[in-house]
PDB file of N, CA, C and O in Angstrom:
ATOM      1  N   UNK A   1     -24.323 -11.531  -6.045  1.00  0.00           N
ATOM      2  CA  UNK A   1     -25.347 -10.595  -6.480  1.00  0.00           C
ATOM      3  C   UNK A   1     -25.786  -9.747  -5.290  1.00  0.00           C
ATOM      4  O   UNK A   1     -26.013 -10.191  -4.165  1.00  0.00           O
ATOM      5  N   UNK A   2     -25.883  -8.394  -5.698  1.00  0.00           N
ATOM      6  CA  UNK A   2     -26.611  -7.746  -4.413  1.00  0.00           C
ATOM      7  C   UNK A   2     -28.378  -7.707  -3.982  1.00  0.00           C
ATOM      8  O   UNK A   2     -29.126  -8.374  -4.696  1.00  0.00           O
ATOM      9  N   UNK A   3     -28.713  -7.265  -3.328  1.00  0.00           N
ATOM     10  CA  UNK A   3     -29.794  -7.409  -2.420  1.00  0.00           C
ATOM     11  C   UNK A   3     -31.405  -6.861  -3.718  1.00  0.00           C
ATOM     12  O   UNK A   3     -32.446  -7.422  -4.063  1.00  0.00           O
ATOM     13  N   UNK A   4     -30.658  -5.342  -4.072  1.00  0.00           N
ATOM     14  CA  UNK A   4     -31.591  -5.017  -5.330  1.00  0.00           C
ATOM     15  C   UNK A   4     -31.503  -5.628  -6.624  1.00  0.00           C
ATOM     16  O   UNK A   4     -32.164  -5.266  -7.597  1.00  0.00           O
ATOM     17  N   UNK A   5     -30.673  -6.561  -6.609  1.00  0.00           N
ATOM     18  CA  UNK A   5     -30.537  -7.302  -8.232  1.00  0.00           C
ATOM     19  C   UNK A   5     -31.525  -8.404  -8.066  1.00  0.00           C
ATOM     20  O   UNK A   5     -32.262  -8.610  -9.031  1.00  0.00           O
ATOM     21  N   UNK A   6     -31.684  -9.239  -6.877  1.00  0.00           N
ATOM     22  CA  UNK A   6     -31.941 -10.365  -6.633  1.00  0.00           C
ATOM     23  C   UNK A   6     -33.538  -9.910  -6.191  1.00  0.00           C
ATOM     24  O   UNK A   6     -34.424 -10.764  -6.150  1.00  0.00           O
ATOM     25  N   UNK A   7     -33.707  -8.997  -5.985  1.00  0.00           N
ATOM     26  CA  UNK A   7     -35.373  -8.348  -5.632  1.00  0.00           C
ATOM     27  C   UNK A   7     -36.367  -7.949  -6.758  1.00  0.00           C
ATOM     28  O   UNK A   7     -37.577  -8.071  -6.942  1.00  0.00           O
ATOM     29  N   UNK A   8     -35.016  -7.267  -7.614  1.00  0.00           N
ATOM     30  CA  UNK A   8     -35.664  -7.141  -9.112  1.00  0.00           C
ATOM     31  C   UNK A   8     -36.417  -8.243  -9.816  1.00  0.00           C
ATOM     32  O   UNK A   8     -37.607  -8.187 -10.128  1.00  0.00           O
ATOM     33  N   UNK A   9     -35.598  -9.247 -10.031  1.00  0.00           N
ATOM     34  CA  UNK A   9     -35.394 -10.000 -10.565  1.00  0.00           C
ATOM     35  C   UNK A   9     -36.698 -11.152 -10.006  1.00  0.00           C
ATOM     36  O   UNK A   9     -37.413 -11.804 -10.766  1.00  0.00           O
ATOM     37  N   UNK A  10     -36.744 -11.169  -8.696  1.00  0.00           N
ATOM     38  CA  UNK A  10     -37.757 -11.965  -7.995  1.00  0.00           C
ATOM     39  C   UNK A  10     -39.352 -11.243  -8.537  1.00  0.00           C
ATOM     40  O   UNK A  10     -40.385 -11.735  -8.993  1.00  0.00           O
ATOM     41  N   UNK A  11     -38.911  -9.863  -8.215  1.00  0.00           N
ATOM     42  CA  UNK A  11     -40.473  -9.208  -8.640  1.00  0.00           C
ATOM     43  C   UNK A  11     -40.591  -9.547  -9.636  1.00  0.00           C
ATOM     44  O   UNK A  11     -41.707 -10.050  -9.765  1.00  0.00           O
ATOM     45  N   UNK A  12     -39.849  -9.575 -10.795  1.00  0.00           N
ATOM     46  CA  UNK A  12     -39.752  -9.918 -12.373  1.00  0.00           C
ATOM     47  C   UNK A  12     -40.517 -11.093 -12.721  1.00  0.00           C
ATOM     48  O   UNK A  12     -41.033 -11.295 -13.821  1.00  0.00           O
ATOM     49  N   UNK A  13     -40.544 -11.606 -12.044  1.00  0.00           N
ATOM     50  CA  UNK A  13     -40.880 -13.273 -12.299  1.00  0.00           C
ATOM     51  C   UNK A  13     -42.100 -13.399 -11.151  1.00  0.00           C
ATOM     52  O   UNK A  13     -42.581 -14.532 -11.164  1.00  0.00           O
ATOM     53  N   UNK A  14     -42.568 -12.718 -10.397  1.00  0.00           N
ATOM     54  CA  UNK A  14     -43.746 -12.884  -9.429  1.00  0.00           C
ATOM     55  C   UNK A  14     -45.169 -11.752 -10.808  1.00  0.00           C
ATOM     56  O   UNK A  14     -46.345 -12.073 -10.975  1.00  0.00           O
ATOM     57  N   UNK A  15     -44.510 -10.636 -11.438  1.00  0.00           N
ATOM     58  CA  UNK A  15     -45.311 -10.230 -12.398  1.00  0.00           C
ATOM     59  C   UNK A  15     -45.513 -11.419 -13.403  1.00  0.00           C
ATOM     60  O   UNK A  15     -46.631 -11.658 -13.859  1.00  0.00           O
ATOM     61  N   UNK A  16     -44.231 -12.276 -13.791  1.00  0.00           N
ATOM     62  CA  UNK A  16     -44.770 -12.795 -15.293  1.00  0.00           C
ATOM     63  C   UNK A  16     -45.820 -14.313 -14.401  1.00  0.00           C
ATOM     64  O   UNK A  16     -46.791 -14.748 -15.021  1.00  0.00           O
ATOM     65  N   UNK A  17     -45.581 -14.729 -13.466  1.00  0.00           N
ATOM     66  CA  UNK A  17     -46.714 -15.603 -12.946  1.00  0.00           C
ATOM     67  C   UNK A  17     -48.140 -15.133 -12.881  1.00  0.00           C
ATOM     68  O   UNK A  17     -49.107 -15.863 -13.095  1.00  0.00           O
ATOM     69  N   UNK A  18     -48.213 -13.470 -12.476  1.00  0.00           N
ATOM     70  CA  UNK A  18     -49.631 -12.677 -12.550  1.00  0.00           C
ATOM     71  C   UNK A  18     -50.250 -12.573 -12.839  1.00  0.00           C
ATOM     72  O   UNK A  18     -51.382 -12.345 -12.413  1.00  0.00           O
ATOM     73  N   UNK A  19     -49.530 -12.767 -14.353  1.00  0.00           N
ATOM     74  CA  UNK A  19     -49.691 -12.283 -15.729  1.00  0.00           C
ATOM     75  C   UNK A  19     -50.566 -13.687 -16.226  1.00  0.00           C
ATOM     76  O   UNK A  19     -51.766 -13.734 -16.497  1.00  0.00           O
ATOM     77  N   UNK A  20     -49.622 -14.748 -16.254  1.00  0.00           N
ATOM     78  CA  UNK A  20     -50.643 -15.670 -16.881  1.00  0.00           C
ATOM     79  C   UNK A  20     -51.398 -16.854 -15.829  1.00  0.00           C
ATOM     80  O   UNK A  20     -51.668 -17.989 -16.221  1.00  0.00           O
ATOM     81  N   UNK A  21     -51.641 -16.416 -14.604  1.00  0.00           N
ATOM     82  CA  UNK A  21     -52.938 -16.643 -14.151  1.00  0.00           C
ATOM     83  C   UNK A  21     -54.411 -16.076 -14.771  1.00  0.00           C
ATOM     84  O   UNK A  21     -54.790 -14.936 -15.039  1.00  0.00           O
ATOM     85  N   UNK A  22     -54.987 -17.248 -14.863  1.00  0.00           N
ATOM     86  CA  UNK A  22     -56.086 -16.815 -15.687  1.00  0.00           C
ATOM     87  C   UNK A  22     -57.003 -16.117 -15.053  1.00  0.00           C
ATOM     88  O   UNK A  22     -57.371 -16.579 -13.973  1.00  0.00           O
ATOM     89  N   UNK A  23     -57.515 -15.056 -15.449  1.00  0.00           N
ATOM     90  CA  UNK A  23     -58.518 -14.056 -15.186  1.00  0.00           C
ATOM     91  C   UNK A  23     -59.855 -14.570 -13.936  1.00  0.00           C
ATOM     92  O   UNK A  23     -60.256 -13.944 -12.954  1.00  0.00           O
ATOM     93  N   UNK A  24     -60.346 -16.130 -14.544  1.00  0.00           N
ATOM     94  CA  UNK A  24     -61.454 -16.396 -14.075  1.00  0.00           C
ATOM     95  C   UNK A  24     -61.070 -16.590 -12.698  1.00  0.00           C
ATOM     96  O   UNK A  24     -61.966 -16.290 -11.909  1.00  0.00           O
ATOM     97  N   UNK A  25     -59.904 -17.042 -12.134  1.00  0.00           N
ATOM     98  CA  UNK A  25     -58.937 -17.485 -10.466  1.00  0.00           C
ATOM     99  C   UNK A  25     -58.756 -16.106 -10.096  1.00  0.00           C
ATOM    100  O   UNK A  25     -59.126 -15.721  -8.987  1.00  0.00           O
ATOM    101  N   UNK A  26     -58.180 -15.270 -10.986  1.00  0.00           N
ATOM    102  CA  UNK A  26     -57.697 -13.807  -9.995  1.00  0.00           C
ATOM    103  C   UNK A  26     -58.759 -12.588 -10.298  1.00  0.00           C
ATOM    104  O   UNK A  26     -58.794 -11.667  -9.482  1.00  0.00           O
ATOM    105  N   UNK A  27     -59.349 -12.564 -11.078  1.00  0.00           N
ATOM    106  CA  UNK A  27     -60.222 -11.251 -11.789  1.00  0.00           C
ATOM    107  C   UNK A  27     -60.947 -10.672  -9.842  1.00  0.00           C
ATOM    108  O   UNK A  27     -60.740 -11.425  -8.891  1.00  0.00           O
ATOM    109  N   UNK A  28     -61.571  -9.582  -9.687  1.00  0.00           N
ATOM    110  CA  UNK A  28     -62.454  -9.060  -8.960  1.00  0.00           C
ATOM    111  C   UNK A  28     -63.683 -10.080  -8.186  1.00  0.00           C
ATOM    112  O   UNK A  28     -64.019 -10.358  -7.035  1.00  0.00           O
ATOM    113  N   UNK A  29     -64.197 -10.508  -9.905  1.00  0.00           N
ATOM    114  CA  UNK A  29     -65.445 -11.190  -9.144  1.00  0.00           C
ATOM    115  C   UNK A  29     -64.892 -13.071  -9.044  1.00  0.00           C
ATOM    116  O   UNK A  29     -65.866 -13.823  -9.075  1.00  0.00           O
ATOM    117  N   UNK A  30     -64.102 -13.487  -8.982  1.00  0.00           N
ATOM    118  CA  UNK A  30     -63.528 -14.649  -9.431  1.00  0.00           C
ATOM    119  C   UNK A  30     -64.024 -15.479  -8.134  1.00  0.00           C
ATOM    120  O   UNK A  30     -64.565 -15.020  -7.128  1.00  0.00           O
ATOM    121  N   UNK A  31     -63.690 -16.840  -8.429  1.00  0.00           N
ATOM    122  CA  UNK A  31     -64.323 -17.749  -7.796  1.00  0.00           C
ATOM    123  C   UNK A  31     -63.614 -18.216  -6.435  1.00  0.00           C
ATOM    124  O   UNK A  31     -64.031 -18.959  -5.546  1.00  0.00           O
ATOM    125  N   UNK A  32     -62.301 -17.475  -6.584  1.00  0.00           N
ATOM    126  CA  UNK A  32     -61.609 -17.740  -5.542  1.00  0.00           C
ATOM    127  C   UNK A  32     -61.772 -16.277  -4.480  1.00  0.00           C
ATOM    128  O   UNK A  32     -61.780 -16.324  -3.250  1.00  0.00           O
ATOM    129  N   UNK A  33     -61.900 -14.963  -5.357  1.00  0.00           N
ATOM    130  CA  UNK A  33     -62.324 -13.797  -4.485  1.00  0.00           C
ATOM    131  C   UNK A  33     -63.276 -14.183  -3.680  1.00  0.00           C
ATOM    132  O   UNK A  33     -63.179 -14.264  -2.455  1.00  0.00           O
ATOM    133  N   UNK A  34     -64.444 -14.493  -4.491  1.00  0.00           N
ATOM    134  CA  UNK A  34     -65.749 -15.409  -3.666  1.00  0.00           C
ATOM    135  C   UNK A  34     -65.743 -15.999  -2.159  1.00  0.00           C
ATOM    136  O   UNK A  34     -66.090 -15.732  -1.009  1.00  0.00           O
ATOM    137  N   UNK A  35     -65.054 -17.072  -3.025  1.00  0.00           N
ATOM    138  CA  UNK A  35     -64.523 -18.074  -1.237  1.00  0.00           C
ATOM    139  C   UNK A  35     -64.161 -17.675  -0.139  1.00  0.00           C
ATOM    140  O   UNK A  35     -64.618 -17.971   0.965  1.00  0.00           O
ATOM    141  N   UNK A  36     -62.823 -16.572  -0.566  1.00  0.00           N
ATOM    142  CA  UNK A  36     -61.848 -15.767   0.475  1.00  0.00           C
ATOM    143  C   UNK A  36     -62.969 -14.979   1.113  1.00  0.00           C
ATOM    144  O   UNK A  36     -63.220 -15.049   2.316  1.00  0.00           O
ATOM    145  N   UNK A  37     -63.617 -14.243   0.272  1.00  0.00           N
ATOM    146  CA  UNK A  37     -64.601 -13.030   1.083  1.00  0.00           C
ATOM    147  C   UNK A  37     -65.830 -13.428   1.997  1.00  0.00           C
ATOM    148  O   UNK A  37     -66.213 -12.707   2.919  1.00  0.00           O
ATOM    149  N   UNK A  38     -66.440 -14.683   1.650  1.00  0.00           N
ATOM    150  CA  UNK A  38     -67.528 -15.852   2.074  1.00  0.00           C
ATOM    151  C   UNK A  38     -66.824 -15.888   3.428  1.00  0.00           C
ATOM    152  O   UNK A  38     -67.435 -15.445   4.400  1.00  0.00           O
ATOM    153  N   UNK A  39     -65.528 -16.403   3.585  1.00  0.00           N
ATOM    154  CA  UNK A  39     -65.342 -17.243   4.802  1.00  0.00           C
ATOM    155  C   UNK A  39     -64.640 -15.661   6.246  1.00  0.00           C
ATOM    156  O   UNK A  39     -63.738 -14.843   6.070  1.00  0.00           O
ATOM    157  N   UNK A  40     -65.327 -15.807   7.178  1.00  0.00           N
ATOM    158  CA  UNK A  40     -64.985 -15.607   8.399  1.00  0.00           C
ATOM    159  C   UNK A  40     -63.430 -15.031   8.239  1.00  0.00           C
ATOM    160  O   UNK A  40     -63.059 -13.858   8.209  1.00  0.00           O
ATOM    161  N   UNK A  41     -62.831 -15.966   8.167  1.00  0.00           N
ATOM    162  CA  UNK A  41     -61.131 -15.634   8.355  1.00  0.00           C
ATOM    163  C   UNK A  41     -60.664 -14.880   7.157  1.00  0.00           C
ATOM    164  O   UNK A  41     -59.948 -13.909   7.405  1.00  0.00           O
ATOM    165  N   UNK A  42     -60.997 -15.204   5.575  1.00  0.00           N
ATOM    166  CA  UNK A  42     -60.978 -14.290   4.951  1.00  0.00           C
ATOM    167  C   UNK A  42     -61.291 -13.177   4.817  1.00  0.00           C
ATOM    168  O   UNK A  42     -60.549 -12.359   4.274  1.00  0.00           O
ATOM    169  N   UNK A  43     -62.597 -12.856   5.334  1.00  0.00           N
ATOM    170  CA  UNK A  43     -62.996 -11.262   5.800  1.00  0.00           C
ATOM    171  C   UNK A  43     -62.273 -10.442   6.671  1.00  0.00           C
ATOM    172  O   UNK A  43     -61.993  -9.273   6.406  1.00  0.00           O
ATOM    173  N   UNK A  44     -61.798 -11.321   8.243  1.00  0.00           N
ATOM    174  CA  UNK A  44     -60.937 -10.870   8.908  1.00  0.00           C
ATOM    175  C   UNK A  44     -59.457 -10.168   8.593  1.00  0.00           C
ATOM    176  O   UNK A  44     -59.002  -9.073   8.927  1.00  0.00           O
ATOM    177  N   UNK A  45     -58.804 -11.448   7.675  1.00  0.00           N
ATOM    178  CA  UNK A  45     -57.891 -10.827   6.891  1.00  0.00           C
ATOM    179  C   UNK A  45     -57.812  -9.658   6.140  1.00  0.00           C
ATOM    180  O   UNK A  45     -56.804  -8.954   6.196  1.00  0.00           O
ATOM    181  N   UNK A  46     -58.866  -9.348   5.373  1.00  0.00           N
ATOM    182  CA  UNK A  46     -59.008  -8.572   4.341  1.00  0.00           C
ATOM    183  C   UNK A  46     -59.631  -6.962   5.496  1.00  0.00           C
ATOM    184  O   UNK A  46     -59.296  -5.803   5.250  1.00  0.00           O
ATOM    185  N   UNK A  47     -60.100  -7.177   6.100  1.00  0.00           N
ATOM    186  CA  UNK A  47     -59.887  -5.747   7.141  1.00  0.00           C
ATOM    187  C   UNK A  47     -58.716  -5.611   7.760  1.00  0.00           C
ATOM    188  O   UNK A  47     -58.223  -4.496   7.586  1.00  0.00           O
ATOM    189  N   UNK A  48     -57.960  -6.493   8.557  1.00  0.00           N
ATOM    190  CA  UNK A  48     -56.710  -6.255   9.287  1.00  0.00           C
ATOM    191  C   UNK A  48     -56.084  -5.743   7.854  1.00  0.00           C
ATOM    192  O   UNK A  48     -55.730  -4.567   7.944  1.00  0.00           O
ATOM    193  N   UNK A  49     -55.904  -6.193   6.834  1.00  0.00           N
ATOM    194  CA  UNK A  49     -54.852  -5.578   5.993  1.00  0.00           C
ATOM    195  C   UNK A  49     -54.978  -4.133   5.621  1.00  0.00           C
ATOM    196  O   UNK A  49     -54.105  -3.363   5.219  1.00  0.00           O
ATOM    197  N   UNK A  50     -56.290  -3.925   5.849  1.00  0.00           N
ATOM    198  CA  UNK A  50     -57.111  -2.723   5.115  1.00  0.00           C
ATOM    199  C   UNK A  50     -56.765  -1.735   6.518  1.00  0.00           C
ATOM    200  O   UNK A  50     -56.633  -0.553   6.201  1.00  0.00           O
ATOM    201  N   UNK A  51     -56.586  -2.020   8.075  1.00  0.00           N
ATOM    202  CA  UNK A  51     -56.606  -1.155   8.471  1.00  0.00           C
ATOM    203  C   UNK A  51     -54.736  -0.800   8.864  1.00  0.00           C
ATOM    204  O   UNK A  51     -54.208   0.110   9.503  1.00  0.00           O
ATOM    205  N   UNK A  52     -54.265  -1.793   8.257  1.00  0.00           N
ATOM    206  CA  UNK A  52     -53.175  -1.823   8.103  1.00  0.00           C
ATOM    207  C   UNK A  52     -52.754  -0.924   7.270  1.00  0.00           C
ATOM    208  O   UNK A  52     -52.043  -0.052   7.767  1.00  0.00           O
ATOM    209  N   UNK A  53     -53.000  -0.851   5.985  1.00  0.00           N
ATOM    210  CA  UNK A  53     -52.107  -0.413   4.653  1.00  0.00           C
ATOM    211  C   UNK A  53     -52.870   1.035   4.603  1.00  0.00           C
ATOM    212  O   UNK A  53     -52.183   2.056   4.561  1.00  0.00           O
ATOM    213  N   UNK A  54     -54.207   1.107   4.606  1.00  0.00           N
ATOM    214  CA  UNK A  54     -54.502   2.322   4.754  1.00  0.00           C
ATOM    215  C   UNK A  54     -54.121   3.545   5.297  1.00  0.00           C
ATOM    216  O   UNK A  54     -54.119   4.535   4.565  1.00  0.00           O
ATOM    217  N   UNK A  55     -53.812   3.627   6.419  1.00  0.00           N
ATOM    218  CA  UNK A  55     -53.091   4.881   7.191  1.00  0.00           C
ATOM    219  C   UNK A  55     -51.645   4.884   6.286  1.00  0.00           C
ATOM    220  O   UNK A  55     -51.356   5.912   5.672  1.00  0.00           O
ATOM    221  N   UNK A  56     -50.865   3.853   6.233  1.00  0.00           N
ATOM    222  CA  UNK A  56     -49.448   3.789   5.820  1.00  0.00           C
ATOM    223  C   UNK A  56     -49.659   4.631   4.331  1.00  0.00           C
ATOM    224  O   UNK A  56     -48.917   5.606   4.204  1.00  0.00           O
ATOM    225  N   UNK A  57     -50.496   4.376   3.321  1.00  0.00           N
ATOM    226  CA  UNK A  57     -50.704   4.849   1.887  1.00  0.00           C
ATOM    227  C   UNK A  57     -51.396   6.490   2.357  1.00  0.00           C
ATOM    228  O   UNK A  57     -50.983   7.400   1.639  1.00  0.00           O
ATOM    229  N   UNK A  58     -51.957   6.727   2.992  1.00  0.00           N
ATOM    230  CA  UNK A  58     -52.285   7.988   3.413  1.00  0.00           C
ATOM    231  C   UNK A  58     -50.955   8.792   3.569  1.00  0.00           C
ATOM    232  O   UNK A  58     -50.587   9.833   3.023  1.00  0.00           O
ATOM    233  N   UNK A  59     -50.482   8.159   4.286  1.00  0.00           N
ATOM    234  CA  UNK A  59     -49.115   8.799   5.562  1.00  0.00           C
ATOM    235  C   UNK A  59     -48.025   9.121   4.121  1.00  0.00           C
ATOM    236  O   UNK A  59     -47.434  10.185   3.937  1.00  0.00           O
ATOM    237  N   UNK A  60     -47.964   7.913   3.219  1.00  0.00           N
ATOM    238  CA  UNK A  60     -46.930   8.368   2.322  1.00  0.00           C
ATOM    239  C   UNK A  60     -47.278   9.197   0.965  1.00  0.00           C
ATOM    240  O   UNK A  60     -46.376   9.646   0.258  1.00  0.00           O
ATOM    241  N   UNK A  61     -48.811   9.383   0.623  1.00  0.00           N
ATOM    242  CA  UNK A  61     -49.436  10.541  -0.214  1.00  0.00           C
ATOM    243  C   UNK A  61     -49.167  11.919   0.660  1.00  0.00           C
ATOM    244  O   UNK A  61     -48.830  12.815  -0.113  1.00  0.00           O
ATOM    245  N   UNK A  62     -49.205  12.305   1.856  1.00  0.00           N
ATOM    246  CA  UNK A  62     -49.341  13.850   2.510  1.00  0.00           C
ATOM    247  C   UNK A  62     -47.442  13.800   2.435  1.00  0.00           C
ATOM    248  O   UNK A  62     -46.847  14.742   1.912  1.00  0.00           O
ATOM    249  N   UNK A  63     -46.642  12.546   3.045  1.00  0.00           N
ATOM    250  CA  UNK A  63     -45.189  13.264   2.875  1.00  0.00           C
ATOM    251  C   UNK A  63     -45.029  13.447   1.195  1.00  0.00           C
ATOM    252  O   UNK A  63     -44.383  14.483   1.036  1.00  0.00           O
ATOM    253  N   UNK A  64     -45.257  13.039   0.298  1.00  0.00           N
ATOM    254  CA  UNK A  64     -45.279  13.078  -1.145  1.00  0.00           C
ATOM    255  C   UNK A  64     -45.482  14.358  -1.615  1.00  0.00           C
ATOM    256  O   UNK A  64     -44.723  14.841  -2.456  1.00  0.00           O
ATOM    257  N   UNK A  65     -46.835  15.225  -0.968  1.00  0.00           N
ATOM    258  CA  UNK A  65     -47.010  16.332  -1.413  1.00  0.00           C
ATOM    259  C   UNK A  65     -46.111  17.031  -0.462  1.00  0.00           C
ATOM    260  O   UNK A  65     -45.074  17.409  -1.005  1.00  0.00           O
ATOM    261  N   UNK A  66     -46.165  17.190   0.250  1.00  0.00           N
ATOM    262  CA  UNK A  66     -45.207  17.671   1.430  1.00  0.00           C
ATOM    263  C   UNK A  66     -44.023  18.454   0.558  1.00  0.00           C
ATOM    264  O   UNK A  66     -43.683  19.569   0.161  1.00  0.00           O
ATOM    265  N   UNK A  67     -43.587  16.822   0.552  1.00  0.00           N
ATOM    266  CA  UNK A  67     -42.145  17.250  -0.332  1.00  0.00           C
ATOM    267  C   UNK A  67     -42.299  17.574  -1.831  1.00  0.00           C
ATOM    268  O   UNK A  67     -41.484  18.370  -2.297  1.00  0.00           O
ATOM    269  N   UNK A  68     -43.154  17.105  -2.571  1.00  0.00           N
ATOM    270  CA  UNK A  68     -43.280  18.614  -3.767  1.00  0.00           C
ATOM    271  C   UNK A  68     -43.221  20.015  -3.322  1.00  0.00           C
ATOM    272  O   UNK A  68     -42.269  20.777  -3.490  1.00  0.00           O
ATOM    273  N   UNK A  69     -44.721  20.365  -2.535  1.00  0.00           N
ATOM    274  CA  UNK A  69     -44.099  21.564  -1.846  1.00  0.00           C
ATOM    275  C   UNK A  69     -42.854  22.003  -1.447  1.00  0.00           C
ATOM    276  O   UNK A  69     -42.925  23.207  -1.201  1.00  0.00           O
ATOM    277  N   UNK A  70     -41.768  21.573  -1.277  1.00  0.00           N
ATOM    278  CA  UNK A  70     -40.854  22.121  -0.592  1.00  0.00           C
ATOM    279  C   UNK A  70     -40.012  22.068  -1.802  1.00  0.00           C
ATOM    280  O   UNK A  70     -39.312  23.064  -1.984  1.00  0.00           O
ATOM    281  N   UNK A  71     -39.954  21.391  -2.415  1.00  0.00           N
ATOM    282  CA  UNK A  71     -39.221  21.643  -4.088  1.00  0.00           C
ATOM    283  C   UNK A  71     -39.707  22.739  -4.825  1.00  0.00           C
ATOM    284  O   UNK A  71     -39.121  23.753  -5.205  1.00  0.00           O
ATOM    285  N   UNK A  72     -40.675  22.435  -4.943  1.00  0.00           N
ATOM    286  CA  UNK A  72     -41.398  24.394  -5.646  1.00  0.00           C
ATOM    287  C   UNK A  72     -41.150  24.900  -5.048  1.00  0.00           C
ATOM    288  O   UNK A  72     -39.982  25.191  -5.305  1.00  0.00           O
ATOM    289  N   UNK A  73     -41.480  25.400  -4.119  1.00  0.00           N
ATOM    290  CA  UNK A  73     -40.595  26.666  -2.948  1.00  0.00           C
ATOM    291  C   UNK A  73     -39.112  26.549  -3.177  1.00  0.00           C
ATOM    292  O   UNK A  73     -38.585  27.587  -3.576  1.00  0.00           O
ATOM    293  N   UNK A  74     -38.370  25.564  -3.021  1.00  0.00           N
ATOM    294  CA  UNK A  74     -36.938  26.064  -2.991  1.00  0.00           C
ATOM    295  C   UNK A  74     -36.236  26.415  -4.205  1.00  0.00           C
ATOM    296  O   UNK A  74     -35.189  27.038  -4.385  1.00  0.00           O
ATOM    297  N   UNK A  75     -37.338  25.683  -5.269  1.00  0.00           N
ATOM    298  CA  UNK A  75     -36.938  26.501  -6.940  1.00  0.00           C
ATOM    299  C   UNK A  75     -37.801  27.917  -7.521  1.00  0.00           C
ATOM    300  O   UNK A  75     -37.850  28.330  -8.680  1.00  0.00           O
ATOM    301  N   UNK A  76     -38.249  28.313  -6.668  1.00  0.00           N
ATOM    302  CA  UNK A  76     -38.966  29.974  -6.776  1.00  0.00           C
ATOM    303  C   UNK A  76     -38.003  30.694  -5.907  1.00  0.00           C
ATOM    304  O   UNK A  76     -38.181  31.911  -5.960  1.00  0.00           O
ATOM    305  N   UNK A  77     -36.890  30.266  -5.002  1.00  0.00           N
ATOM    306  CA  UNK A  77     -36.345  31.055  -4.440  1.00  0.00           C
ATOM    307  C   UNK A  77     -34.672  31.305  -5.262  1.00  0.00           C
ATOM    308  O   UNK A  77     -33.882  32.137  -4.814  1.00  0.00           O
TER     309      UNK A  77
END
C-alpha cells in the first residue's frame, strides 16, 4: 500500500473514534477541557501550540489569496 492510502485510511478511523466520543469528555466546556486548562502544563501547552499554529495558518491564508490572485489575472489575460 502506498503512503496516501494508508494516511487516508488512518484519518478515516481517527474521525469515526471522534465521532463517538461522547460530547460530555470532548465538547468545549467538558470536564476534561476543564482539567487540561486548570493545570499549569496544560495552559503552557495550549499557548506553545497557539503560538505555533497561528503564524503557520496566517502564512497559508495570504499564500492562498496570493495565488487566487494570480489565477484571476492570468485568466483576464
Amino acid at each position: 500500500m502506498n503512503k496516501n492510502r494508508l494516511l487516508g485510511i488512518g484519518l478515516t478511523f481517527l474521525i469515526i473514534a471522534f465521532i463517538f466520543i461522547q460530547p460530555a469528555y470532548a465538547g468545549p466546556g467538558s470536564k476534561l477541557a476543564k482539567a487540561i486548562l486548570s493545570s499549569f502544563w496544560g495552559l503552557l501547552f495550549f499557548i506553545g501550540f497557539t503560538i505555533i499554529c497561528l503564524p503557520m495558518s496566517i502564512y497559508q491564508y495570504v499564500c492562498g489569496q496570493l495565488e487566487e490572485q494570480r489565477q484571476l489575472k492570468n485568466m483576464r489575460q
